[in-house]
VEXMIKOL-519790 format. One line per 10 residues: their letters; for each residue x, y, z of C-alpha. Coordinates in steps of 0.02 Angstrom, whole numbers. Each point is the difference from the previous one (the first is absolute). Example, Ala and Ser with C-alpha at 12.3 -4.5 7.8 and 13.67 -1.06 7.14 Angstrom:
2
as	615 -225 390 | 69 172 -33
This chain:
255
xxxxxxxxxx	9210 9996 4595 | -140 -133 8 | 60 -147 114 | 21 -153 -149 | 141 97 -73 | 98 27 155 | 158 -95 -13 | 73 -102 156 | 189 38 20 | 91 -150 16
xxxxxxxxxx	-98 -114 -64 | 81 -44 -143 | 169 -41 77 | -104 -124 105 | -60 -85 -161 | 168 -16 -62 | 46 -84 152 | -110 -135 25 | 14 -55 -188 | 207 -18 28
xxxxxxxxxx	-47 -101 149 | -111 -119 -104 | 137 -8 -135 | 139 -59 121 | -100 -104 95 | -71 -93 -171 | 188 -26 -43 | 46 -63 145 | -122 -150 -17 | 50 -44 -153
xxxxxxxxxx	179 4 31 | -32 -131 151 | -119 -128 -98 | 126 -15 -142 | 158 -32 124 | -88 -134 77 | -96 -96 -152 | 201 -16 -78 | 61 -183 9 | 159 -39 103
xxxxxxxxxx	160 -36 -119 | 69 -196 31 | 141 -32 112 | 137 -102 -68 | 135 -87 141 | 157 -94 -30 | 65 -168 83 | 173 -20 47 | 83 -170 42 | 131 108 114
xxxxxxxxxx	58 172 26 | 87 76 -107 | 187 33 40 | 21 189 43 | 92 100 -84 | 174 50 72 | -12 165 82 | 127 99 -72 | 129 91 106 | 23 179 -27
xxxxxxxxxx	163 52 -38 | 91 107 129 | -8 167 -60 | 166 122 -10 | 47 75 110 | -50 198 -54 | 155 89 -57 | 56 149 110 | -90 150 -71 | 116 162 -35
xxxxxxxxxx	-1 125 126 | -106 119 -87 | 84 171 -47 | -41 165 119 | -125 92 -96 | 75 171 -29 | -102 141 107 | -130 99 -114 | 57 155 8 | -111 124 54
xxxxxxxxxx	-71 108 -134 | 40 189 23 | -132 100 66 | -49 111 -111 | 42 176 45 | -103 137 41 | 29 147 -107 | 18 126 114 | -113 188 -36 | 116 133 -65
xxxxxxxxxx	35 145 106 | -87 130 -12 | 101 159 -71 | -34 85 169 | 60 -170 102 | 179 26 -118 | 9 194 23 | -15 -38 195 | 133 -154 4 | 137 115 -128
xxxxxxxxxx	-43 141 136 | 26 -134 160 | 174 -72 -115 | 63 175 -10 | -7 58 169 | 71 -174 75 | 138 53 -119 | 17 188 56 | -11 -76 202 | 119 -118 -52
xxxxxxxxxx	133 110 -69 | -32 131 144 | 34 -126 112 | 160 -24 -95 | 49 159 -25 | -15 23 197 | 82 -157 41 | 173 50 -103 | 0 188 65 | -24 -94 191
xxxxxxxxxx	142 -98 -64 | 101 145 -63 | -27 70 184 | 51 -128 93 | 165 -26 -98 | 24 205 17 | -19 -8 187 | 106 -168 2 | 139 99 -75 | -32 158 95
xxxxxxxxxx	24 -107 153 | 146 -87 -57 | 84 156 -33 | -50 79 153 | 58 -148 97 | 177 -12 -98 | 9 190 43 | -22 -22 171 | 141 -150 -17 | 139 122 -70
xxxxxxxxxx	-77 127 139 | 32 -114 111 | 158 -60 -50 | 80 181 -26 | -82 43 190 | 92 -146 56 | 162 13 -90 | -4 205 52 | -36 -70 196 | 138 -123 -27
xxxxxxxxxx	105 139 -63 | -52 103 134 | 31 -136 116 | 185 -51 -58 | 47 191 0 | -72 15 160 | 116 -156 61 | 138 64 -102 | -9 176 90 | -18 -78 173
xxxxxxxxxx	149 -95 -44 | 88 134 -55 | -40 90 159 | 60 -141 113 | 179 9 -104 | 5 185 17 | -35 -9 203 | 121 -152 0 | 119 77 -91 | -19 153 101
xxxxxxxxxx	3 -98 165 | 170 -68 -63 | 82 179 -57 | -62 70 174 | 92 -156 82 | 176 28 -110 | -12 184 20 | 35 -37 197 | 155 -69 -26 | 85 112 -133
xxxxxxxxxx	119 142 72 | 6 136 -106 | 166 69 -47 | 38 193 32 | 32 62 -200 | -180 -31 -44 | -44 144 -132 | -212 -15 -47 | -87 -136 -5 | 38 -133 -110
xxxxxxxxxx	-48 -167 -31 | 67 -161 -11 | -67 -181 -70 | 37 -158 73 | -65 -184 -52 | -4 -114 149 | -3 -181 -6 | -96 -83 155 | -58 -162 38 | -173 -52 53
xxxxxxxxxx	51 22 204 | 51 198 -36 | 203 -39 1 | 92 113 -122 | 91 -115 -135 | 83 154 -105 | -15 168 -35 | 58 91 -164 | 1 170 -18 | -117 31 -175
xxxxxxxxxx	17 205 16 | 113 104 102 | -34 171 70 | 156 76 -69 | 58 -29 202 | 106 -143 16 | 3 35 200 | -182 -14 -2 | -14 -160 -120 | 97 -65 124
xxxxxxxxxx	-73 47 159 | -171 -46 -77 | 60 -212 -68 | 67 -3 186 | -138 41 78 | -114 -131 -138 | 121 -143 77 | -16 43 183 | -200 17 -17 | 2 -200 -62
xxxxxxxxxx	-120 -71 40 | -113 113 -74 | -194 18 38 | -102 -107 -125 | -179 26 -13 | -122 -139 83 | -104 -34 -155 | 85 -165 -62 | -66 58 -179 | 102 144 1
xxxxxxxxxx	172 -91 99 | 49 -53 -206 | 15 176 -58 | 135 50 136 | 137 -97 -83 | 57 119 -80 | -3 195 41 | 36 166 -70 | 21 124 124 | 21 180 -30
xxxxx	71 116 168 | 29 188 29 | 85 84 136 | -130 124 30 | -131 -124 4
């Protein structure tokens, strides 16, 4: 490209420039020559002979007083918008088969456990009664042992009694028998009942002749000899002394 054609960049931005410069600044002279060729507007003043009275200030009225304002109402509370809920995923088929599967065996534990409870129940109350029985058996057990020992026992007594009255009582015959003199006509050996009532010392208060022997000599012989024993031999044992008050006494010659 020859060098008359080449184009400065710029250059016509700098042209534009200068000629807004010119343009202000030519406006700007004008505007200044006018505003001070203008004539000055007359000035007109007023005489006064005295000062005019003021006017009277006027006083404010006092204002009222503000009228009590109403309490103002409690807003009700905004109340709270649900939250939107979730929807929850569906179970799975599987996730259902498993939780049926879980349901039914905490039912078949639960029933076992049950089942095992009453039957412990059951044993308990079996064993309770077992041992109640076992113990009342033992009671009547007992009881018949100790009404057999206290049979045993008052038979025993009764037979040691009965003992002491038969040696008394043959202590006593054995002392009559010493006194009673046997008369000559004596045919066998018969015997003869007496009932003798003594007093608790031994002495002889009467004698009654219950049986004879079919020997008058030797009823005789034997009620003399009963008086002259008097007093007769009592036994020591002061339980005994009570049962001597009366006596049956039986005698044979050959005795």
């Amino acid at each position: 490209m020859p060098p008359a054609e080449r184009k400065e960049p710029g250059r016509k931005w700098a042209i534009a420039l200068a000629v807004t410069v010119h343009l202000i600044f030519a406006a700007v002279l004008v505007f200044g020559v006018n505003w001070q060729t203008r004539e000055a507007s007359p000035v007109m003043a007023e005489l006064w002979n005295s000062l005019p009275t003021p006017a009277p200030k006027s006083v404010p009225k006092p204002e009222p007083e503000p009228a009590p304002q109403p309490e103002p109402k409690p807003q009700p509370k905004p109340v709270p918008k649900p939250e939107p809920k979730l929807e929850q995923p569906k179970p799975i088929k599987a996730d259902i088969e498993l939780k049926d599967k879980k349901k039914e065996q905490e039912k078949k534990l639960k029933e076992e456990e049950k089942k095992k409870a009453e039957t412990e129940k059951k044993l308990k109350e079996q064993a309770l009664k077992e041992q109640q029985a076992q113990l009342k058996a033992d009671e009547i057990e007992s009881s018949k042992q100790r009404a057999a020992a206290e049979a045993a026992r008052q038979q025993a007594a009764q037979a040691a009694a009965q003992r002491q009255m038969n040696d008394a009582i043959g202590r006593i015959s054995s002392h009559i028998r010493r006194f009673v003199v046997m008369p000559p006509d004596i045919v066998g050996n018969p015997q003869a009942e007496f009932e003798v009532s003594l007093i608790p010392t031994g002495e002889v208060l009467n004698v009654k002749l219950s049986r004879s022997s079919g020997n008058p000599a030797y009823d005789n012989a034997v009620e003399r000899a009963i008086r002259k024993a008097s007093p007769l031999p009592l036994p020591t044992d002061p339980s005994l002394v009570g049962k001597f008050r009366e006596l049956k006494l039986k005698f044979r010659p050959n005795e």
